[in-house]
C-alpha positions as CSV (number, residue, x, y, z in Angstrom):
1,X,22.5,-60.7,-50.7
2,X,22.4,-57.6,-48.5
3,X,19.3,-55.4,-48.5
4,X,21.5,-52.4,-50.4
5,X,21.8,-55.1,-53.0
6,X,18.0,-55.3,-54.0
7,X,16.2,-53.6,-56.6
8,X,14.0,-51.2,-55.9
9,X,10.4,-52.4,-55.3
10,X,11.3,-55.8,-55.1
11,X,10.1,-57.6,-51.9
12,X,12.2,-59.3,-49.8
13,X,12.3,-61.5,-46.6
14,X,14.7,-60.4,-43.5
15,X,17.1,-63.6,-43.1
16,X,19.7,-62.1,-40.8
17,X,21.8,-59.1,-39.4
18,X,25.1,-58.7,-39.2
19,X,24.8,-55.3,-36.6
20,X,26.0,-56.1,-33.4
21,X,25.4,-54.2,-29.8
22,X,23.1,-51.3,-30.2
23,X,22.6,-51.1,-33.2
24,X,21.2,-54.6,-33.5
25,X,19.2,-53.8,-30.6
26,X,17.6,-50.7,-32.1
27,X,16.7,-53.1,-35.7
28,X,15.2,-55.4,-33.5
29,X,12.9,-52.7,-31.7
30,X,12.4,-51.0,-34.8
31,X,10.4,-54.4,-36.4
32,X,13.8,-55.9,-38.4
33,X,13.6,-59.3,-37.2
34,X,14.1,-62.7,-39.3
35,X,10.9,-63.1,-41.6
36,X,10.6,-59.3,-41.8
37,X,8.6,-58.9,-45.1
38,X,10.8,-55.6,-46.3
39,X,10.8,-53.5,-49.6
40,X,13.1,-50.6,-50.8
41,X,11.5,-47.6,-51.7
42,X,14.2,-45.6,-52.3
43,X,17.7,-45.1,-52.4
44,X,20.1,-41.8,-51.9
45,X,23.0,-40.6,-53.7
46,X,24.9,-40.7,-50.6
47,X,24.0,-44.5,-50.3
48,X,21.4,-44.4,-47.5
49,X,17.8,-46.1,-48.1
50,X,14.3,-46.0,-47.0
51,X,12.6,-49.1,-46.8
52,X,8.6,-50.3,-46.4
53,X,8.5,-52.1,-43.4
54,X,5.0,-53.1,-42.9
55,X,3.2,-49.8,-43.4
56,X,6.0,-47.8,-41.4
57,X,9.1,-46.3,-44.0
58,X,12.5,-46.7,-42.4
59,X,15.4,-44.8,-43.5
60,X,18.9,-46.9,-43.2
61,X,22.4,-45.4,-43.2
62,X,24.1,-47.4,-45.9
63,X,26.4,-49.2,-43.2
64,X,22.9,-51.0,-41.7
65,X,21.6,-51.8,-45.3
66,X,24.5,-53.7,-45.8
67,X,24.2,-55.8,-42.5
68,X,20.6,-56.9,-43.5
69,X,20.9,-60.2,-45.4
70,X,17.6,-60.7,-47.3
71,X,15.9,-63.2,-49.9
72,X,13.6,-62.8,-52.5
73,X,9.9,-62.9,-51.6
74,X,8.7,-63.8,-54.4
């Protein structure tokens, strides 16, 4: 499942990403790398997200939610 396909709150595990050039680049300096403990906080009416990573909140574009497959955590 993609990260814009979680439940709020629920934690998750960063398997993969589907982002490619600099985008990719700037997920990986950002912290999103496989084994990424991640949780959604929130979610916009526009589709956008913020996510927990560690203690630092993230907001994602919709487009990058959807190219972060994750897994449960529990």
């Amino acid at each position: 499942m993609t990260l814009r396909d979680c439940p709020p709150g629920a934690p998750v595990l960063l398997r993969d990403m589907t982002a490619v050039g600099a985008e990719r680049r700037r997920m990986l300096e950002w912290g999103f790398v496989p084994g990424a403990r991640l949780r959604l906080v929130a979610r916009s009416l526009a589709g956008g997200l913020v996510v927990a990573l560690g203690d630092a909140r993230v907001a994602l574009d919709a487009g990058l939610a959807r190219s972060l497959i994750v897994e449960p955590a529990w």
